[in-house]
N, C-alpha and C positions, 0 to 999 in steps of 0.2 A: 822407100827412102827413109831410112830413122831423121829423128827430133834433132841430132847430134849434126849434121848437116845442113838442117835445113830453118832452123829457129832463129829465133833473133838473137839469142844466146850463143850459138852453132859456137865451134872452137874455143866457147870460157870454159874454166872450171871454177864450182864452185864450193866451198867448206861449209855446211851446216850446220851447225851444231845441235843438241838434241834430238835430232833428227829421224828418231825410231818410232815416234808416236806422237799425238797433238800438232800443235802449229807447225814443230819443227817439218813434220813430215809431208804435211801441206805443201810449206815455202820448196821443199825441196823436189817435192813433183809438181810443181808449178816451175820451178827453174829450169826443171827435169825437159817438159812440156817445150818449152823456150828454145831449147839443144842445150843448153848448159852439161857438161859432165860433173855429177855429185858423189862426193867424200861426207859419207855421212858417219855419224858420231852420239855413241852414244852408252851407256853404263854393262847393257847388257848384252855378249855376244850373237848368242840368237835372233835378241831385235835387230840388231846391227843386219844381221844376215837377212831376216825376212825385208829390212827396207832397201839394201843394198839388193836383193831381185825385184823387189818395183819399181826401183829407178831402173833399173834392166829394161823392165819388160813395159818401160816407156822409150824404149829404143837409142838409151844413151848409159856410155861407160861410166862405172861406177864401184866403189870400192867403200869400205868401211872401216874404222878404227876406234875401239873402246877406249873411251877414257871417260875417269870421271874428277869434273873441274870442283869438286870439291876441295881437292890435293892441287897446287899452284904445279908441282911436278910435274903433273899431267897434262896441264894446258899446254906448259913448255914440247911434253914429248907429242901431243896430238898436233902440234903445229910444227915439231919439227920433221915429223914422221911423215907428216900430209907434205912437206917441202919435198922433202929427199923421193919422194914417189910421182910426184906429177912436173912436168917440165916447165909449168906458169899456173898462179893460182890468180884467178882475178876477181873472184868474190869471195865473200866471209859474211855469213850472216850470223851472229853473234846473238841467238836463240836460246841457248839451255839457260834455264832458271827454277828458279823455287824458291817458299817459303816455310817456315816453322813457325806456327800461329800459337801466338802468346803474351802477354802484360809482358811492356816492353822491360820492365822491373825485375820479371822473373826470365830473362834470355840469358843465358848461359855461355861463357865464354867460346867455349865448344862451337854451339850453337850460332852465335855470332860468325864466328869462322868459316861456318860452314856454309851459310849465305852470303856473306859478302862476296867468299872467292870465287863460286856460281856465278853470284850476279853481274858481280864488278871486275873482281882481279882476275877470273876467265879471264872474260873479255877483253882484259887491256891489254893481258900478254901474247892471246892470239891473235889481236890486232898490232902488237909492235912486229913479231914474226912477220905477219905481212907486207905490214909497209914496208920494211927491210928488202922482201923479196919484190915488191911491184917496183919498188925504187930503183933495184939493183937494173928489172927487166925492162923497165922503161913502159909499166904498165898502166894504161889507166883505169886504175883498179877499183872498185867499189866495195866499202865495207860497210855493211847491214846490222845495227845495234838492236837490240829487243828491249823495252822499257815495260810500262804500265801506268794507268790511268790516275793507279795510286802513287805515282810521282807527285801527284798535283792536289788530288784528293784522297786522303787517306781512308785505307784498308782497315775492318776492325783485326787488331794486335798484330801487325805487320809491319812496327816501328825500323827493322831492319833491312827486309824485303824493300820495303818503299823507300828508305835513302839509301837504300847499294842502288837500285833503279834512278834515282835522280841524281847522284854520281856518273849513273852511266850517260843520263843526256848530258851532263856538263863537258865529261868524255867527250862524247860525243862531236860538241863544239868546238873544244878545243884540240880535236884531232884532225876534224875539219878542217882549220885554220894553216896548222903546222902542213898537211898532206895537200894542200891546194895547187901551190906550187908545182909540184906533182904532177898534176892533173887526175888525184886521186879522190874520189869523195868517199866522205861520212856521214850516214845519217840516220835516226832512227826511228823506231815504229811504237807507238805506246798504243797498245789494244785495253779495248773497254772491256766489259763481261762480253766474256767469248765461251761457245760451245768448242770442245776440242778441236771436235774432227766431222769430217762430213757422214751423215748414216749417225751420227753419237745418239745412244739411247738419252731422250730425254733427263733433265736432272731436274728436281724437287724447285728449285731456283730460279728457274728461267723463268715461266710466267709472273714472280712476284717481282725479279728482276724486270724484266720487261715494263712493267707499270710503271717505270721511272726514266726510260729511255723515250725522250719523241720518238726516235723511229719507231719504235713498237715491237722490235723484237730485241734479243742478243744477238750479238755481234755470232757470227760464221767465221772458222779457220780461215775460207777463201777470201774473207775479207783485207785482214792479215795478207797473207798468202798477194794479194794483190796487190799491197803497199810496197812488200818488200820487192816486189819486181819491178814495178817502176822504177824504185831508186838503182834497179839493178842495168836498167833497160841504156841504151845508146843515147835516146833525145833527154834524159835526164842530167844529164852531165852536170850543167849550172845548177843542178839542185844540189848544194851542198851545207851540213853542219846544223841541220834541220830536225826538228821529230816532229812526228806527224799522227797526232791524236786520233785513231780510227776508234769512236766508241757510239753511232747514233746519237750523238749531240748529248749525251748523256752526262758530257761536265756539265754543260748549258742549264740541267734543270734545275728549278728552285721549287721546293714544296710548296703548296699553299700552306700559310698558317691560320 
């Protein structure tokens, strides 16, 4: 018997974004896992292709569509494209990001652009596509935001990365608010230092990172990977217009002085 029948997801579909490598790929075989059927998304056709057969070969249909949310066109046609090809879309997890690290003095108009619409204007326009569609279908839909820790705490030269991210929680709330009525929630995920993916060869960062996290290590994809399924999950319903700091207590710490 496949995932696709038998999960707690069994008959959703869900949209991924990023979805060829890192977290994205995680959430998306974690949904995968669930029966969810995933539309995964992402810059490069090849990757698209090798994670579109892992979600396969978790026993649930799956299709993939390049685009990249750098270009606002883009986000428009990956959400229209993803419409026109599946019968009801009921998740959106709202993943692809990046930054261009630099004295926020020396960012580049370009450069600005080029984060913000990733981060933020992505996300808000594959989030209007949706509610449009759960609305129309009478869905109770969930949509999944991706933030960062550096909303709250800043990133060294990430002056733009970090407020297109706390935009996205304001987003966040206030889509919440509007899609309630609905019965559609909003919410989102802000990950602390996170290793990619599971297997990731170690990075030079993690043990010096670690010394400043109570728990005592970096955060794990599946960590991620597991927030965003909750908010994806059926008993979560009431949870909505929320982000939810997965980082081992890692705001909490204060240095000794």
């Amino acid at each position: 018997m496949s995932n696709e029948s038998m999960g707690r997801l069994a008959g959703k579909t869900a949209l991924v974004t990023g979805s060829t490598r890192g977290l994205g790929r995680t959430i998306a075989e974690w949904l995968a896992k669930e029966g969810a059927a995933i539309i995964v998304s992402g810059r490069e056709q090849a990757a698209v292709n090798a994670s579109v057969a892992a979600m396969e070969a978790l026993g649930v249909t799956s299709f993939g569509i390049t685009a990249d949310l750098a270009q606002h066109a883009d986000a428009h046609r990956l959400a229209e494209e993803t419409l026109a090809r599946v019968d009801r879309l009921d998740i959106v997890v709202n993943n692809a990001g990046m930054s261009i690290r630099g004295n926020f003095w020396d960012v580049t108009d370009e450069e600005w652009d080029t984060q913000v619409n990733v981060n933020y204007r992505g996300p808000y326009i594959i989030a209007q596509h949706a509610a449009k569609h759960m609305i129309a279908h009478q869905l109770r839909g969930r949509i999944v935001n991706i933030s960062t820790i550096g909303a709250r705490a800043c990133h060294t030269n990430a002056a733009v990365y970090d407020s297109a991210k706390a935009g996205v929680e304001a987003m966040t709330r206030n889509m919440a608010y509007e899609l309630g009525p609905h019965r559609i929630t909003v919410n989102c995920v802000a990950p602390g230092n996170i290793a990619d993916r599971p297997g990731a060869t170690p990075s030079p960062w993690w043990p010096k990172s670690a010394e400043r996290i109570p728990f005592g290590r970096v955060g794990k994809a599946e960590d991620i990977a597991a927030a965003v399924r909750f908010f994806c999950l059926p008993e979560s319903e009431f949870t909505t217009g929320q982000t939810l700091l997965v980082d081992g207590a890692h705001d909490s710490y204060l240095p000794e002085f």
